[in-house]
N, C-alpha and C positions, 0 to 999 in steps of 0.2 A: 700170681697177681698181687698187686699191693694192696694189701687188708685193710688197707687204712684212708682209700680213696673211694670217693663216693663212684665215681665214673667204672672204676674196677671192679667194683661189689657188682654195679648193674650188668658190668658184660660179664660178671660169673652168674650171674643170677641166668642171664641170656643164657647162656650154652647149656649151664643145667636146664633149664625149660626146652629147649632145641635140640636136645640131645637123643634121637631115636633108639639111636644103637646103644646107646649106655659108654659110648668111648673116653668121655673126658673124665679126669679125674682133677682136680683143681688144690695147689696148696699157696698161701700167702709169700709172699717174698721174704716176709719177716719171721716165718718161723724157721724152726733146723730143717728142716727138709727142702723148699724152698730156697733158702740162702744154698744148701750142700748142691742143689740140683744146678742151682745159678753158675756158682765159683767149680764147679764140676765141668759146666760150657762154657768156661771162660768170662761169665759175666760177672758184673760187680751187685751183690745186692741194693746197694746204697745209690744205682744209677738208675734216672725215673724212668726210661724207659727199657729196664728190664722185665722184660714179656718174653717167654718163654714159653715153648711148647716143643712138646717132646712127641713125635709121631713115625714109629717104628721105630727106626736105627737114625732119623733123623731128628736133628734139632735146631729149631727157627727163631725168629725172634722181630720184633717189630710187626711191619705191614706184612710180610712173609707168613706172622703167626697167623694172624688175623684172617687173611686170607684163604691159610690152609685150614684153619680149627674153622670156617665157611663150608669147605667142603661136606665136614661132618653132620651139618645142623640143619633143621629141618626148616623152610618157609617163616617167615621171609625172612630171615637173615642169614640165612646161607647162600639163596643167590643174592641177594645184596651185597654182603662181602666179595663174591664175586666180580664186582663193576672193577671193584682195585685192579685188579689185574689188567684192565687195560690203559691203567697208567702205568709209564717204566719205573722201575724201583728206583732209579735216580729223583725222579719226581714226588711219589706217594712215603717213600720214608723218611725225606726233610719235614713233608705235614706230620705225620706219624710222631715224629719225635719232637715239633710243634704244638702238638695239644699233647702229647707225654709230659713233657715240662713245664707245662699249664695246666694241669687237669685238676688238681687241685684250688688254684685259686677261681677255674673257668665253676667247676660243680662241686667241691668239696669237700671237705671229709667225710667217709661212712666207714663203719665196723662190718666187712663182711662176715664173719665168722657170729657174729651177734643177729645172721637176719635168720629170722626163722622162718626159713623157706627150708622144705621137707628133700626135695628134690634137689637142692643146694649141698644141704649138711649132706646128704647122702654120698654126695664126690668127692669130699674134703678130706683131702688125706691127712690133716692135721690142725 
């Protein structure tokens, strides 16, 4: 996630609060691990709607991510994420990367790694 976006900090904050099972593990796009796991799936860290999730053997990215890291999370945002799905990916990932390239100027800057949320830091792999 990008560390440095207010809108990111909130859905890192989200999945750590929704997270039952303990599955997510969360690191910023900006740091080394982050940028290696990006340019590792072929993504560019420096492109804003690099969102990435890595689950099992597979790796998603966009409304895809979003959609699957729903699976994982407990009420109500995981069947809320849900709804995406019955838009076609032709449709939901032009928005997707609509407010990816807006999300800044739409909610603005936040420090995730600065929020002292316990259940945050706790997933943060760096």
């Amino acid at each position: 996630m990008d560390g440095e976006c207010a809108l990111c900090s909130w859905g890192a904050r989200t999945l750590a609060a929704h997270d039952p099972r303990d599955v997510f593990r969360i690191t910023t796009v900006q740091s080394e691990t982050g940028s290696a796991l990006l340019r590792h799936h072929k993504l560019d860290p420096d492109d804003p709607w690099s969102w990435l999730l890595i689950d099992g053997e597979e790796a998603l990215t966009g409304s895809d991510a979003i959609i699957r890291a729903g699976r994982h999370m407990s009420a109500p945002y995981g069947p809320i994420t849900q709804i995406g799905r019955i838009l076609p990916r032709f449709i939901r990932e032009p928005i997707y990367k609509f407010v990816a390239r807006n999300r800044i100027a739409w909610f603005g800057r936040g420090d995730l790694c600065g929020i002292p949320d316990e259940k945050l830091r706790a997933k943060l792999l760096d």
